[in-house]
C-alpha positions, -999 to +999 in steps of 0.1 A: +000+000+000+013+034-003-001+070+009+006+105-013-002+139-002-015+160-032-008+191-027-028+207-053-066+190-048-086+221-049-121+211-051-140+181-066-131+189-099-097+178-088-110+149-068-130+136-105-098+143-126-075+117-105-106+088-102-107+091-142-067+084-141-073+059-116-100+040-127-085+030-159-067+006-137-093-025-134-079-042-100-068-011-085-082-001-052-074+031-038-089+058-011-087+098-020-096+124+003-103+162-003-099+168+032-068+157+037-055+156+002-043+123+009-043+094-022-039+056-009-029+032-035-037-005-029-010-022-046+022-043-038+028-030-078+058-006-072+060+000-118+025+005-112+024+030-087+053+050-106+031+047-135+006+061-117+025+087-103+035+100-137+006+102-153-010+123-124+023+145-125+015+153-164-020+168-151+001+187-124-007+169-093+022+166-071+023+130-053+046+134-018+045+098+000+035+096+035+039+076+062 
């Protein structure tokens, strides 16, 4: 599992933008927050989370992990 901060979640909008990145992903579970800005990815998948990461990154989304 890992846990990002987004920085830049602003408002639903935001919140939609990421689930339609995410959701291309069929066995992919994951938890986003606007409260907290925080984005938990259910995966062991280390290529896929950098995947992930990147293709977030190209919509300006900045991923910091978390503990």
């Amino acid at each position: 599992m890992y846990k990002f901060k987004v920085d830049n979640i602003h408002c639903e909008g935001c919140i939609k933008r990421i689930k339609n990145i995410l959701d291309n992903y069929k066995d992919l579970k994951y938890d986003i927050t606007l409260e907290n800005k925080i984005l938990t990815l259910k995966t062991d998948d280390e290529n896929l989370v950098t995947e992930i990461k990147n293709k977030l990154q190209e919509l300006d989304f900045n991923l910091e992990a978390v503990n």
